[in-house]
C-alpha angles and dihedrals in degrees: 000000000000113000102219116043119181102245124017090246097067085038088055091043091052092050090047086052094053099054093052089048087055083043089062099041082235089118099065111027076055102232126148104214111137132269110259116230118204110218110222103204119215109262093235086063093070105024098181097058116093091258082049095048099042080056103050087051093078120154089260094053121125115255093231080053090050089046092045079053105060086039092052101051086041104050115131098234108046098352103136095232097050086052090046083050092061091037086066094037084058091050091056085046099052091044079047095069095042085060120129133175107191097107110046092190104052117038110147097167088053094055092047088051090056084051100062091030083059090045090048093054096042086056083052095061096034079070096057101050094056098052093057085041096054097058081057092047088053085058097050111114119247095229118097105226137214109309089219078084097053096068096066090064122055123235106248100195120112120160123054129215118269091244097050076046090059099039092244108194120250115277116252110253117242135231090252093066091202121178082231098054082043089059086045099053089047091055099058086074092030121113138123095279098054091036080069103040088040111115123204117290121238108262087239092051113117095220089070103031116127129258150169119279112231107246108265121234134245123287118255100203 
């Protein structure tokens, strides 16, 4: 890399672009092949991944959407915890077969092995948990209340999306003016930080207009 460089973003973007070059071993073996850039989709482009489907349960969501969600992310066939369920169980199985008993005062593999038995269990219950939890979601009203009563109960949100991360810009509505493209298009700002900072909506206002919940499908469980 120079060591002068005529203004300090380039000199920044030359420095980003070497330590993904170290990254990819391609700086010292000396190739040129190019750098490889992963493309992060927007979540309202899949909606039914787990960045889509953090998006679409926004604070102005329908509780049979709500509901559709959890089920959704907990089937039993494709539902993403159920799969991260079995991914953990593979990884118990894998240390299991690395297990050896020879040494009854140092087994490290064996200690790794009670940790993703635990964590498997834990998921496990985990699933449990939300199927008895979505029928009660389904009963929520769809009325925000008062937000005095929010303050007895703790946001549990953390991590933001990586667009709400970035500041993506809203998404233009469409002709269709769909509740669903509205909660898009709300998304795209949401986070746990603006959830916070977020005031009433007019009652006029079409982010928070009411709609009709999609029918929910069948449980596969």
């Amino acid at each position: 890399m120079p060591e002068f460089y005529p203004s300090i973003g380039e000199a920044i973007g030359a420095a980003m672009q070497h330590n993904i070059r170290l990254a990819h071993g391609s700086e010292t073996s000396g190739s040129d092949k190019p750098l490889q850039v992963r493309h992060l989709p927007h979540p309202s482009s899949d909606p039914y991944s787990v960045p889509g489907m953090i998006a679409r349960l926004t604070e102005t969501a329908e509780p049979n959407e709500v509901a559709g969600i959890v089920e959704e992310i907990n089937g039993a066939l494709v539902g993403a915890l159920p799969q991260l369920t079995e991914l953990v169980a593979a990884a118990a199985d894998w240390t299991r077969v690395r297990l050896t008993f020879d040494d009854p005062n140092h087994n490290p593999a064996f200690e790794t092995w009670t940790r993703l038995a635990a964590a498997h269990g834990m998921l496990l219950d985990v699933q449990e948990q939300l199927e008895v939890a979505e029928d009660g979601i389904a009963a929520c009203p769809a009325e925000r209340t008062d937000p005095r009563h929010h303050e007895m109960v703790n946001v549990l949100r953390t991590r933001e999306l990586l667009s709400d991360v970035l500041g993506a810009g809203p998404v233009p509505p469409t002709a269709d003016g769909t509740a669903e493209t509205n909660r898009q298009r709300a998304a795209r700002t949401s986070s746990p930080k603006a959830v916070t900072q977020r005031t009433t909506s007019p009652v006029g206002s079409a982010d928070a207009a009411p709609s009709t919940p999609p029918p929910r499908a069948p449980r596969t469980r």
